[in-house]
N, C-alpha and C positions, 0 to 999 in steps of 0.2 A: 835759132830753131826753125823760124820760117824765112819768104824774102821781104816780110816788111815786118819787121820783130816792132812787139807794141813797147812804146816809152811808158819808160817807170811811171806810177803816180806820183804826185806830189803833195795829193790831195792827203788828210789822216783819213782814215779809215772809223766808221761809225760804233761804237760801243768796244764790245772787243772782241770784234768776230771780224772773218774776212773783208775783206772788196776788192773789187775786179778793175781793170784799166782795160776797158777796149778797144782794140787798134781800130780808127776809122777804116772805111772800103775805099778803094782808090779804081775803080772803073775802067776797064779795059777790054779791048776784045778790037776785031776786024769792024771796018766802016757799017754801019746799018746795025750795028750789035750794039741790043742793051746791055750789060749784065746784070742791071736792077731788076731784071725782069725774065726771072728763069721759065721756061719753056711747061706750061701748065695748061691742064685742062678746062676747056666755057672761061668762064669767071675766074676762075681761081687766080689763073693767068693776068688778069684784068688788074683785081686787086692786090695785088701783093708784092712786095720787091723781098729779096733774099740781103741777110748779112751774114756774112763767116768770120766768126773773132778767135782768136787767141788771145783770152782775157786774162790780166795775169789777177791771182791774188794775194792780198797784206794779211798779214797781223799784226795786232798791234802784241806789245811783250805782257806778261799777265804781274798783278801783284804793284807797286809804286815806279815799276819800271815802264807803265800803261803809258803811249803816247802813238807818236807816227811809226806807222807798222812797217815792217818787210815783205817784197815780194817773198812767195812760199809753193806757188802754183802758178800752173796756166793751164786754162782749163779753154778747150776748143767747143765753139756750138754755131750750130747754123741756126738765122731767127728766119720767118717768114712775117710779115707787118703789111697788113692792108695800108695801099699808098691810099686811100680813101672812104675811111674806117665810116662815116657815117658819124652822128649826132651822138649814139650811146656810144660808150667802149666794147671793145669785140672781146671774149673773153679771153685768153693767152693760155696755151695748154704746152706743158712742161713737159717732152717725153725720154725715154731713155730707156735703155735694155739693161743685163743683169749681169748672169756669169758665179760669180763675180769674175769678171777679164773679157764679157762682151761689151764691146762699141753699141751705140745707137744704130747702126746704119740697117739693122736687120726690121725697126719698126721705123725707120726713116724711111727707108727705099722700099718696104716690102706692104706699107701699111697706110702711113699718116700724110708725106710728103706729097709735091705735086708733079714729080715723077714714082716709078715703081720699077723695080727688078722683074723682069721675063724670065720667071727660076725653073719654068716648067713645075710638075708635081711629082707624086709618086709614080714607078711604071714610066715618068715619060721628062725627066730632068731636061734643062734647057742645055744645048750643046753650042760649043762657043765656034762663032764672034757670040759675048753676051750683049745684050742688047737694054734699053730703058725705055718704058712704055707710058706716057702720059696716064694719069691718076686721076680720072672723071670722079671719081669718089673720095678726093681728098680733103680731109678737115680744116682745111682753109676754107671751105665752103662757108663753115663759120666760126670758126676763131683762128686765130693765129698760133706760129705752131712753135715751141725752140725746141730742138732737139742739139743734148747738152751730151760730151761724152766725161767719164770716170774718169779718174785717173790712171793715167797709163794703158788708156785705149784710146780708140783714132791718132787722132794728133794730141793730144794731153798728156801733159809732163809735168816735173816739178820744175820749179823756177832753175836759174842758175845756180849752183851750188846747196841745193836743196835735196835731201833724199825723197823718194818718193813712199817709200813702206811706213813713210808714218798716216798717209791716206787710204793705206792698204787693211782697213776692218770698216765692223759695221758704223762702230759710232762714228771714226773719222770721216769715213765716206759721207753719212749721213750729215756733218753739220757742211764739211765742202760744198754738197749740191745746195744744204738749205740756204745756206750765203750767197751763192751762183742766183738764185731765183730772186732774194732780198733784193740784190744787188741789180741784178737785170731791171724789175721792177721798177729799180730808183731812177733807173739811167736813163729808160725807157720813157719815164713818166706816165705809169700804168696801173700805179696802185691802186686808181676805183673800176679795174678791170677783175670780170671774176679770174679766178686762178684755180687752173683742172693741172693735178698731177698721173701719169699716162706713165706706168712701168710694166716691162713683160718680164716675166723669169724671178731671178735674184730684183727687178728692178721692182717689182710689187713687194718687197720685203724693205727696197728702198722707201717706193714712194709712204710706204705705209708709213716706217720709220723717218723722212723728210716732212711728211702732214706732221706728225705730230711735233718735231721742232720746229717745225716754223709756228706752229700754235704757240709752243709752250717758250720758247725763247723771244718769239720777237711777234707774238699776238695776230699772227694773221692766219685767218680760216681758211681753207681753201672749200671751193665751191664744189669741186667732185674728184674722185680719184679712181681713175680707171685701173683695173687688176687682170692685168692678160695673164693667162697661165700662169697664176699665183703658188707661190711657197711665204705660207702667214708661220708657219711652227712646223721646225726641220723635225721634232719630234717625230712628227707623222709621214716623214719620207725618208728619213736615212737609218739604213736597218746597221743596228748597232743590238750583241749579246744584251736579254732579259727584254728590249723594245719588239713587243709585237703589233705595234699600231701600223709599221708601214706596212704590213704582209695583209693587213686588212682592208685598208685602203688603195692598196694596188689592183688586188684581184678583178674589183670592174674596170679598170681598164686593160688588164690583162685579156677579160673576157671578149672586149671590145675589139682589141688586136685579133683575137683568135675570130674575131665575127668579119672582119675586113679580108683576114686570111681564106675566107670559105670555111671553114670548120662551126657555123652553124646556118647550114642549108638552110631554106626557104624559111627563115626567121628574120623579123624585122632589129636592127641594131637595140633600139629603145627594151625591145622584149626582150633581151640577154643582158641588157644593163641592168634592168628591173632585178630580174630576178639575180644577178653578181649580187649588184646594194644590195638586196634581202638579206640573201645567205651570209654574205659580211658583217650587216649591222646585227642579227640575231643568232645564227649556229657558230660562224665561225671562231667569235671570240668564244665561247664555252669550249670548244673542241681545243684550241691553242691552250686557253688556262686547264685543262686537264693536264696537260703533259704525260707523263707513262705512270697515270691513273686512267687513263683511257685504256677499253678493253681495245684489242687486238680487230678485232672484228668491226667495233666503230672507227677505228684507226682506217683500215682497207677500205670501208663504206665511205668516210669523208672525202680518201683520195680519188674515190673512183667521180664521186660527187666535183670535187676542184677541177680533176684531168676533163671533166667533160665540158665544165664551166670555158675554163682557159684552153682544151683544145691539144694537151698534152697527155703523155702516158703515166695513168694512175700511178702505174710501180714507181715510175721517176719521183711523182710527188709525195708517195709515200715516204719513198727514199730520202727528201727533202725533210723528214718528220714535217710533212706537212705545211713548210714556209717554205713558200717563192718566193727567192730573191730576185730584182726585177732583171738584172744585167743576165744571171742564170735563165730565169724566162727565154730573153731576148735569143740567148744565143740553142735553147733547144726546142723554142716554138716550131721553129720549120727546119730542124737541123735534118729531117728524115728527106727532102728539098736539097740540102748542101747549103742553107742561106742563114743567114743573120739577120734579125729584125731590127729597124731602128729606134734608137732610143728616145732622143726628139717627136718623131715621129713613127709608131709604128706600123704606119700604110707602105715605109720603103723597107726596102730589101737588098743586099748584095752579098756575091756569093761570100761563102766562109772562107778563110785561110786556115782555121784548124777544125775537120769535123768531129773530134772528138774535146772541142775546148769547151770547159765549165763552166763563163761567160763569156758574151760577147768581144770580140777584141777591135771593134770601130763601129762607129755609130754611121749607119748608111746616111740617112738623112741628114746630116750637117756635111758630111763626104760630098754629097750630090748638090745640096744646096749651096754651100758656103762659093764655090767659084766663080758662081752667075754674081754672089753680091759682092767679092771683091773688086771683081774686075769691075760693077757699077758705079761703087764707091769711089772708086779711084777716077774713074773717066769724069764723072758725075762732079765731083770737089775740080776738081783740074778742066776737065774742059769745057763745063757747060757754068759752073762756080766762078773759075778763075781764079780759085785758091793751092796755093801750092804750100810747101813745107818739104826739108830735107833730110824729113824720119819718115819709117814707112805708118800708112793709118795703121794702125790693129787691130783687126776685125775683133779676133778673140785673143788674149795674151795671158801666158800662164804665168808672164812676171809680177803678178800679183798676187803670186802665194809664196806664202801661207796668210793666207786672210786672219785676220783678227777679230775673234769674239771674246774677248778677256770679259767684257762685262756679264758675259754666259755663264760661267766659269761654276760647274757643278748643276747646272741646268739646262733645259731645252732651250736654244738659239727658240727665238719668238719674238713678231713685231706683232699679233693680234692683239695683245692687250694694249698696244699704241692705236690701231686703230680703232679698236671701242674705246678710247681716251679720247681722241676727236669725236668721234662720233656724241659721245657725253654731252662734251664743250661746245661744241658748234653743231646746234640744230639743223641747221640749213647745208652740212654737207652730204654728196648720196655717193653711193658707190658703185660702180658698173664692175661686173664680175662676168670675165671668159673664162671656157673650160675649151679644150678639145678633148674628144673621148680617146683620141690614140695617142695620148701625149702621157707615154712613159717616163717622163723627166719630173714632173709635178702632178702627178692624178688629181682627177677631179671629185674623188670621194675625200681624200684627204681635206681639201679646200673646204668642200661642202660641209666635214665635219667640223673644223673650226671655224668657219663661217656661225653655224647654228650655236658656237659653245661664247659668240662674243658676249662677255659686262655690257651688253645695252639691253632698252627694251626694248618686249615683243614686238610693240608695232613699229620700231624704228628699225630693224631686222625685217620687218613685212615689208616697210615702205619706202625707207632708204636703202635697201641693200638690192642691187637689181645681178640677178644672175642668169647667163646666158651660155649654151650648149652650141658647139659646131660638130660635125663627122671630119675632123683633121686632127692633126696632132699641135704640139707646142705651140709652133708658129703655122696657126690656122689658115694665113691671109694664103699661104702659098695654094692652098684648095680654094679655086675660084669661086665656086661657090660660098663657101665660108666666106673669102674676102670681103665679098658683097655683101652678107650678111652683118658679118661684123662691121662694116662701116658705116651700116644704116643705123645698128645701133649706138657707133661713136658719135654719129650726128644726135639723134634722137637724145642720147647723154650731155652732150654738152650745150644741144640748144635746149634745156632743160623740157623736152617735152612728151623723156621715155619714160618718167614714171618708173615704176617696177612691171610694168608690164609692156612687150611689144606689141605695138598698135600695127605695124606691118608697113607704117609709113616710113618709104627711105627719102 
């Protein structure tokens, strides 16, 4: 699978859950070249050397057949480890992207690492050669960093003679990473290090669901768990006959898109958010539970009320009995333009291929941005890494579906009752919560609303729950502005001294 394939263990594997065998680094490169020491910004650079494993892992067999396990996985991750950590332990932050069929490399390179992606933004995408830009605000600043990939993204595969689709759902996935982390831990010899879990997307529905097994199986807390553009309860985004929650929780971001678009002149962002939340948390649901008990005339008033919110024509949304579905949005916000808004992010644009199509048929913003990060990824592991492999990485891969939620089965897909289960158990862990407001993919009314509906209490919601607002979409960091922000507050989170409130210190 790569050119220095890791040797079996020989070691049994602990209890009866996975373990990993790491291939050592074997050091190479031109006269004067480290490779311990990837090309980073001040300090970061100073402290830290890079490892790139292909870790494979065991199980052991279940029932009186329990002993020395079989390879079953190899799971790819690059670590960052201060070569001179100091007197205390640094903490170790675990990150990973979502999908499900995203790679890391999008909060690797665009976020956390100590390089970054040159993606360009909206209105002005990076045009290739792509290029990688030292990361002065990388969280090696203070803790060290793995970024691990799923199964059957990047370079992560199942073992020899292994299928892969049995990693492919929530629980699977979820105990794979939680044994990846055990197991790092072990190897590393890092377990009175604190332990921060860092997912974006689908990866916040991991880390949520990975905190709580690593509590509940093998007792260990983690110290914080960061939530970039979270999905806690699909209930409240996937529009499905009789579910009207996602039509409510969309609409401020809807409104938010239509406010980037120019369609609410000399008004500040925050003042069209306000009043979207209002209308959502109070008229809206009564006007949807009416259905055609609604007279005619509150019918036409609501859509005239929505078209002006979101910035589309009342008749349309009439037409809509009054639900916007988001991908429908996308494709007739600016369709009077000839363009399509993105879904990722809806500050991009690019033109349509059908102007009379019902929704969107390509997401601009992954279109625009996806190029600048493969081509980094690849240059990035290969030539500045020195790791190779003769499969291609996967940025995003659709050979991971059909995903598995069997334990769902007659219910809403949900890890929020996992994370108010940690939260319970372990006093001392806090949560850092991103929103982008033009992030069509996960709204952040949704989030908000499950947020405020968690099993803890009041003031563990006041005090451990920290949430925080950008003007960008999904993947914020690509709005520079946002980036800087958001990584003042990843500092401020993990060197435990953001509180629930920004002190403005980065």
């Amino acid at each position: 699978m790569n050119d220095q394939p890791a040797a079996p263990s020989t070691s049994p594997a602990t209890g009866s859950e996975p373990g990993f065998r790491h291939r050592p680094d074997r050091p190479r490169g031109p006269p004067g070249h480290d490779p311990a020491q990837p090309r980073a910004a001040g300090r970061a650079a100073e402290l830290h050397r890079h490892r790139r494993h292909r870790g494979v892992a065991r199980e052991e067999p279940d029932g009186e057949e329990y002993g020395r396990g079989k390879p079953y996985a190899e799971l790819f991750s690059v670590s960052y480890v201060a070569t001179s950590p100091g007197e205390e332990p640094r903490p170790v932050v675990f990150a990973f992207n979502g999908g499900p069929g995203a790679s890391t490399v999008w909060s690797h390179l665009g976020l956390l690492g100590p390089r970054r992606v040159d993606s360009g933004d909206a209105g002005a995408p990076a045009a290739p050669p792509h290029r990688l830009l030292d990361n002065h605000e990388t969280i090696l600043r203070d803790a060290d960093l793995v970024v691990v990939d799923a199964m059957t993204t990047g370079f992560s595969r199942p073992a020899p003679g292994q299928k892969p689709d049995r990693h492919h759902g929530l629980a699977a996935d979820r105990d794979l990473i939680a044994a990846f982390v055990i197991d790092w831990l072990t190897r590393n010899d890092r377990w009175t290090s604190e332990v921060h879990l860092a997912g974006e997307s689908y990866g916040t529905t991991r880390a949520s669901a990975v905190a709580a097994r690593l509590l509940d199986r093998y007792y260990l807390a983690v110290a914080g768990i960061v939530l970039i553009s979270p999905v806690l309860d699909f209930g409240t985004i996937v529009f499905s006959p009789g579910n009207d929650r996602p039509y409510l929780h969309y609409l401020p971001t809807y409104a938010a898109i239509a406010h980037a678009h120019g369609k609410h002149e000399d008004r500040l962002l925050q003042d069209v958010v306000d009043e979207a939340e209002a209308f959502a948390e109070q008229e809206y649901p009564a006007l949807l539970a009416a259905g055609l008990r609604l007279d005619p005339a509150q019918k036409q008033e609501a859509a005239a009320r929505i078209g002006a919110l979101i910035g589309v024509d009342p008749d349309w949304v009439e037409r809509a009995d009054l639900r916007v579905e988001h991908q429908a949005f996308l494709a007739e916000s600016l369709r009077d333009e000839g363009l399509v808004t993105g879904r990722i992010d809806g500050r991009f644009t690019a033109p349509a291929g059908d102007g009379n199509a019902a929704r969107m048929e390509t997401d601009p913003s992954i279109d625009q941005l996806a190029p600048s990060y493969t081509a980094a990824i690849n240059h990035y592991l290969r030539g500045e890494l020195e790791f190779s492999a003769d499969v291609v990485y996967e940025i995003m891969s659709g050979r991971v579906h059909p995903w598995s939620y069997k334990d769902f089965e007659n219910r809403s897909v949900e890890v929020a009752s996992d994370l108010a289960r940690v939260s319970r158990k372990s006093p001392h862990t806090r949560v850092l919560v991103s929103h982008g407001y033009h992030d069509a993919a996960t709204p952040f009314h949704a989030s908000e609303h499950v947020l405020a509906q968690l099993a803890i209490p009041r003031e563990d919601y006041a005090e451990r729950i920290r949430v925080e607002y950008y003007e960008a979409g999904h993947m914020m960091y690509c709005h520079e502005p946002s980036r800087l922000e958001l990584s003042a507050h990843l500092r401020e989170f993990v060197a435990g001294a953001g509180g629930t409130e920004d002190d403005g210190q980065a």
